[in-house]
C-alpha positions as CSV (number, residue, x, y, z in Angstrom):
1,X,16.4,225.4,117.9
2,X,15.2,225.5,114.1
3,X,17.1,226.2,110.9
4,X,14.0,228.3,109.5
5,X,11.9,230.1,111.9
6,X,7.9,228.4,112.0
7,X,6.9,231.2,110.4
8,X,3.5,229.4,109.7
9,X,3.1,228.2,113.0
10,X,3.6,231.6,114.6
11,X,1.2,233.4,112.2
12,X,-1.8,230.8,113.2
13,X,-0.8,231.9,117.1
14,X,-1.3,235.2,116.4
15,X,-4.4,235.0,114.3
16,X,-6.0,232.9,117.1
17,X,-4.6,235.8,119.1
18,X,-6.3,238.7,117.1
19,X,-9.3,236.9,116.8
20,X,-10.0,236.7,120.5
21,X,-8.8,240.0,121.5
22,X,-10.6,241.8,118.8
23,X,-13.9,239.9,118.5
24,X,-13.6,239.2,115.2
25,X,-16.8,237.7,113.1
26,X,-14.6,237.2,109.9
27,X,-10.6,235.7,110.0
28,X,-10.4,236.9,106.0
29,X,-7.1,236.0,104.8
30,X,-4.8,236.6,101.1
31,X,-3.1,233.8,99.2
32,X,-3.6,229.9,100.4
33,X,-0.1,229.4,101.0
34,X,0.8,230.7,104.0
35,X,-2.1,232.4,104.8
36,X,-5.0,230.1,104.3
37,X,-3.6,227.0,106.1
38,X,-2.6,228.8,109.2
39,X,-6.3,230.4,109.3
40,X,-7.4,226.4,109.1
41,X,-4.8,225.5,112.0
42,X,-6.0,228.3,114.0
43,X,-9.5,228.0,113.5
44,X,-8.8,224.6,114.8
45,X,-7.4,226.3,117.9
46,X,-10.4,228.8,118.4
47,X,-12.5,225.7,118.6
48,X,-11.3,224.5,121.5
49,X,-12.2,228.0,123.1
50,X,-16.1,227.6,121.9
51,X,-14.9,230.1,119.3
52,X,-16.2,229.1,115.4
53,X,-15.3,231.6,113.3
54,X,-15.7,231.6,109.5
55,X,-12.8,231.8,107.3
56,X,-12.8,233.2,104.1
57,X,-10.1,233.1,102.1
58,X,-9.0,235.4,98.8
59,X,-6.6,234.2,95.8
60,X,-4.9,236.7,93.7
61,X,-3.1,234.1,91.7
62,X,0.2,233.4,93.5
63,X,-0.4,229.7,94.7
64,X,-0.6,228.8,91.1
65,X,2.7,230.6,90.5
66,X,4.2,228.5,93.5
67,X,2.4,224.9,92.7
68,X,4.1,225.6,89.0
69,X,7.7,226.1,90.4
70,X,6.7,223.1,92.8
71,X,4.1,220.6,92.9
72,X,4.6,219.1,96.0
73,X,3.1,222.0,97.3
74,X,-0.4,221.1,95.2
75,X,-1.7,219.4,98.2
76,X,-1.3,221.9,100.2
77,X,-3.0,224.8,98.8
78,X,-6.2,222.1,97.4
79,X,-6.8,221.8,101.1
80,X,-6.4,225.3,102.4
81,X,-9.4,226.7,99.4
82,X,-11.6,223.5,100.5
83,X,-11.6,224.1,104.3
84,X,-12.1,227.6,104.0
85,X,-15.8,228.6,104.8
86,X,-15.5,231.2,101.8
87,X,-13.5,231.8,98.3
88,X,-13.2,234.7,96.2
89,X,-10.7,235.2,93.6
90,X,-10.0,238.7,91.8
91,X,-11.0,238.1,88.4
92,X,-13.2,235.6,86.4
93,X,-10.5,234.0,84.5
94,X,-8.8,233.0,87.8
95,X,-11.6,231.5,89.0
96,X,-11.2,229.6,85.8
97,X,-7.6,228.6,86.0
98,X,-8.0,227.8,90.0
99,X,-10.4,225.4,88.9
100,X,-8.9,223.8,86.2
101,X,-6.0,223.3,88.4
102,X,-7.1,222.0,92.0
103,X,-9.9,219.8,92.9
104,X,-12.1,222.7,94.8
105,X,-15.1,220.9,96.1
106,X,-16.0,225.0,97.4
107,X,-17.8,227.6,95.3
108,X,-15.8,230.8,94.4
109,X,-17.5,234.2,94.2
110,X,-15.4,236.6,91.8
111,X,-15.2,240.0,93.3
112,X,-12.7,242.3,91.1
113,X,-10.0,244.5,93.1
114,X,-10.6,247.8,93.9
115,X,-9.1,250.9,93.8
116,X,-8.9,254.1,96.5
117,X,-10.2,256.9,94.8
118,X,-9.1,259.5,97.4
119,X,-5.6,258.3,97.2
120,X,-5.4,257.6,93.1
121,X,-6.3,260.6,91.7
122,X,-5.2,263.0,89.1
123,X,-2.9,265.2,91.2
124,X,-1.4,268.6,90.2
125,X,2.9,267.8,89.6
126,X,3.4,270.5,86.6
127,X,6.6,270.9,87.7
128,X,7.4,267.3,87.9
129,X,6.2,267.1,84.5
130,X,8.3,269.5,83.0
131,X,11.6,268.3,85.0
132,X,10.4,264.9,82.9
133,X,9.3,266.4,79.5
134,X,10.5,269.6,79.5
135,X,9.4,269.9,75.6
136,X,6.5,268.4,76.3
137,X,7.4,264.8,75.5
138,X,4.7,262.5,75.9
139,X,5.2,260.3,79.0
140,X,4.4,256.5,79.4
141,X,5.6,254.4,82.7
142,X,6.0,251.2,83.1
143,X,5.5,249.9,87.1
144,X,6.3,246.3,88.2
145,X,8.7,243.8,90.3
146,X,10.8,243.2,87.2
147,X,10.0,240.0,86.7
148,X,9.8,237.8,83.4
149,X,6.7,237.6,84.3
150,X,6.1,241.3,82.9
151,X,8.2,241.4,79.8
152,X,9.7,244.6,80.6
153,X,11.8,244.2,77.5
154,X,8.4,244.4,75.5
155,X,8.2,247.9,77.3
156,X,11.5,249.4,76.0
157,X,11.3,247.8,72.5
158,X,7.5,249.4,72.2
159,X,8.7,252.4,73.7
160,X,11.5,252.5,71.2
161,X,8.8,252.4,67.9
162,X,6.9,255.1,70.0
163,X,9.4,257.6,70.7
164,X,10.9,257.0,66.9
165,X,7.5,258.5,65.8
166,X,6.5,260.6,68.7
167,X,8.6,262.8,70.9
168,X,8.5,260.4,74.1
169,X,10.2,259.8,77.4
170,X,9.7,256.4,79.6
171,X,9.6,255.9,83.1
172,X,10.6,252.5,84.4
173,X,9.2,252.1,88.1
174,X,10.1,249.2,90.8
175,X,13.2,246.6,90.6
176,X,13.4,243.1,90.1
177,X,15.7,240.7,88.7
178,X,15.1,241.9,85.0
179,X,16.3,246.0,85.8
180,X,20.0,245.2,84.8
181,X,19.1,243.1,81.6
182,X,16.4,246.4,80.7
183,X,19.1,249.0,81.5
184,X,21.8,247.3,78.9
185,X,18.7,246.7,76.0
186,X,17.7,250.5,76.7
187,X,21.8,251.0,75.7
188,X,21.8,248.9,72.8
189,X,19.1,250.8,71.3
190,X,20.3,253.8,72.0
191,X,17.4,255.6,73.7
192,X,18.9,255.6,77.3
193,X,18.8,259.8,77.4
194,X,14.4,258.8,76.5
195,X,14.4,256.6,79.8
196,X,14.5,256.9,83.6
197,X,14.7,253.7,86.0
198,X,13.3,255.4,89.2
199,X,13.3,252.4,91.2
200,X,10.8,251.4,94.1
201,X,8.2,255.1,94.7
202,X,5.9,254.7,97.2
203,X,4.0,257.6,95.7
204,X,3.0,255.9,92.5
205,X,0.1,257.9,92.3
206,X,2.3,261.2,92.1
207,X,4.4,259.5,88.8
208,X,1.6,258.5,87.3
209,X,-0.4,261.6,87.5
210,X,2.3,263.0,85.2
211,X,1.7,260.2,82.7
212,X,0.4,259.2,79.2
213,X,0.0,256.2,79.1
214,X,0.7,252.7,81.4
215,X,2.0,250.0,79.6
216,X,1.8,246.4,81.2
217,X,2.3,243.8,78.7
218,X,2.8,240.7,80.6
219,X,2.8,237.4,79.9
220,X,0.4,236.9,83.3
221,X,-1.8,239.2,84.8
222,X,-4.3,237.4,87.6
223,X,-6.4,241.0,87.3
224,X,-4.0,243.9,86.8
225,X,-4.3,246.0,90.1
226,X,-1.2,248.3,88.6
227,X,-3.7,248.8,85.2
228,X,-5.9,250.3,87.5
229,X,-3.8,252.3,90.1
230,X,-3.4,254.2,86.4
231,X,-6.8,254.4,84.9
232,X,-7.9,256.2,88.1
233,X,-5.0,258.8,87.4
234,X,-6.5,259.4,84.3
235,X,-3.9,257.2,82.5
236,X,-5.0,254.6,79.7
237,X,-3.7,251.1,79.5
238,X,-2.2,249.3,76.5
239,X,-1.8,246.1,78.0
240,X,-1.7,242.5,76.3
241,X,-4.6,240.7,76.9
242,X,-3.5,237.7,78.8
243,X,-5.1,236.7,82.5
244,X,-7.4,239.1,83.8
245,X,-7.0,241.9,82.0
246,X,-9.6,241.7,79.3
247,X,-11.7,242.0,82.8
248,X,-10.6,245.3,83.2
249,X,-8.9,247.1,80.1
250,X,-11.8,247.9,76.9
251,X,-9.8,247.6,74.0
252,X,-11.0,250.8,72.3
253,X,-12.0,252.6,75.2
254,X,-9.8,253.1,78.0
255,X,-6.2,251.4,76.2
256,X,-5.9,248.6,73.4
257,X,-5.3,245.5,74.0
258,X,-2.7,242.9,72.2
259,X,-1.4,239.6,72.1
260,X,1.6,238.6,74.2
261,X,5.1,239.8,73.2
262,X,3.1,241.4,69.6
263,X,5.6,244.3,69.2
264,X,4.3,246.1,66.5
265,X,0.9,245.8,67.4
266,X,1.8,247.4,70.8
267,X,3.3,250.2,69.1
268,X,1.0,251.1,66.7
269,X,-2.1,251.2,69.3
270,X,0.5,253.6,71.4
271,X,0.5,255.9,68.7
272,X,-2.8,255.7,68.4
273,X,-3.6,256.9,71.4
274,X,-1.0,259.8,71.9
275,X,-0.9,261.2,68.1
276,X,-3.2,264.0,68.7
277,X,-3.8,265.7,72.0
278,X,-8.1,265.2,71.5
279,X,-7.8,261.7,71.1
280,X,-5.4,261.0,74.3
281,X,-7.9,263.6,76.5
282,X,-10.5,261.3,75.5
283,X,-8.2,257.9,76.4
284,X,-7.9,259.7,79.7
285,X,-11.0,260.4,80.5
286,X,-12.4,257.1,79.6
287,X,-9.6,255.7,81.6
288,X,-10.6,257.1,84.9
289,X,-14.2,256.2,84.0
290,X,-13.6,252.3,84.1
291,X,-11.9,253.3,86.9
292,X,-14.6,254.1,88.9
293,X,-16.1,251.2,88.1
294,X,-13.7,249.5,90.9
295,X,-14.4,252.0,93.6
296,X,-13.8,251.1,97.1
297,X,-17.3,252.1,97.3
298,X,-18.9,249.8,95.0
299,X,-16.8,246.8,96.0
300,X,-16.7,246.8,99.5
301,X,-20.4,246.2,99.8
302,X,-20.0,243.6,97.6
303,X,-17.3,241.6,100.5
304,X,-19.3,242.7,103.4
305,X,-22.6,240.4,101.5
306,X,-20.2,237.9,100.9
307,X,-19.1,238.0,104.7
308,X,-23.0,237.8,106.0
309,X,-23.5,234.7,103.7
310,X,-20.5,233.1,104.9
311,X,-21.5,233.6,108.6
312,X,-24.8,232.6,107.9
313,X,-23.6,229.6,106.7
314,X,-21.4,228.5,109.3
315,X,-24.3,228.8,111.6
316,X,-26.2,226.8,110.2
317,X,-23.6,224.0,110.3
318,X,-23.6,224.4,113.7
């Protein structure tokens, strides 16, 4: 009957579905595009059943990503923030660019991600480690989609300087479009035997509790949730300082911070950090302190205020 399943239409069916069946006092949905305007189609829906149910609505940076690549879709996405009851983005400086880009007639709360502490933790993988390092190499890892988004070829050509200086190995986690170009630039340089691709894990937390340092140097980070999977294993960040991430990483602290694609900076805060083993214990530990900082814990409460003021709201609308 249709080329393309309505993929949007079916998810506002089910929504309206979930909501009735379960009660809910909240419809709190990710991204504006497809998320958000389904929740407005089937809040329209619930109406008709005396149902008004607030929606609130969370951006993590991907409808700017899609207006860029196509701006017909602009429209779209301005109207999905603006009918939803709520907003929150994940960082401060995409509050900024949402604003900047859309006409939002709503208020946006900034509430940070979080992070699992039960599941993210330091975990005991000696042997791992040594199957990895067996003399001890320091360890830094690298996790993403592969994207050009996340200059993964800033990763090998840092982790090339590093390993020069310092005994090192490099694991390369996820895929993406970029892997191939990464794996030929790893054999150009000649440090292929200093690198494993290990492809999509779905225990990160496992790799990274074998790690020294995380490097995410990207050109676009809307918060950085992969910078913190690692500071809660006890794994500091030397990320660029583009996007969110001066929300999250403290140069000086927990990682250094550089410019985009800035090489030799990059390098020379990596051996910083890993030169001595006193200096990287203290990296580490500082690390899973910001860490906690983002605890399930402390931001959940900080959703389930937001929710109350939301409802309250709606109510008195009505």
């Amino acid at each position: 009957l249709f080329d393309y399943a309505p993929y949007e239409s079916a998810l506002a069916s089910k929504m309206v579905d979930v909501v009735r069946f379960e009660q809910l006092d909240v419809l709190h949905v990710h991204y504006a595009i497809p998320h958000a305007s389904a929740a407005f189609m089937a809040k329209q829906i619930l109406a008709t059943y005396g149902i008004n149910i607030p929606v609130v609505t969370t951006l993590h940076g991907t409808d700017m990503t899609l207006v860029g690549k196509d701006p017909t879709y602009k429209p779209v996405v301005t109207f999905s923030i603006n009918q939803s009851d709520g907003v929150t983005t994940v960082s401060n400086d995409l509050k900024k660019d949402t604003l900047k880009h859309f006409k939002i007639t709503k208020d946006i709360r900034v509430i940070p991600n979080f992070i699992d502490l039960t599941r993210f933790s330091l975990q005991a993988k000696d042997h791992f480690k040594k199957a990895i390092a067996p003399n001890n190499e320091r360890i830094l890892i690298h996790t993403s989609n592969f994207r050009k988004v996340k200059r993964t070829k800033d990763v090998i050509r840092v982790f090339e300087k590093v390993q020069a200086i310092i005994p090192s190995k490099l694991l390369m986690v996820g895929d993406g479009p970029e892997r191939a170009y990464d794996e030929q630039l790893c054999r150009e340089l000649k440090i292929c035997e200093n690198v494993r691709f290990l492809g999509k894990q779905d225990a990160v937390e496992e790799i990274l509790s074998v790690s020294d340092l995380f490097l995410i140097p990207s050109e676009s980070e809307s918060f950085g949730l992969a910078a913190l999977e690692a500071m809660a294993c006890k794994v500091p960040v030397l990320s660029s300082n583009a996007g969110g991430l001066p929300e999250l990483n403290i140069d000086g602290f927990c990682g250094y911070m550089d410019n985009v694609g800035d090489i030799e900076g990059m390098a020379a805060h990596a051996i910083e950090i890993l030169k001595d083993d006193d200096t990287l214990n203290q990296f580490k530990e500082n690390a899973f302190m910001r860490a906690k900082d983002f605890d399930l814990k402390k931001i959940l409460p900080l959703y389930i205020d937001f929710y109350k003021e939301v409802i309250k709201g709606c109510k008195a609308v009505v």
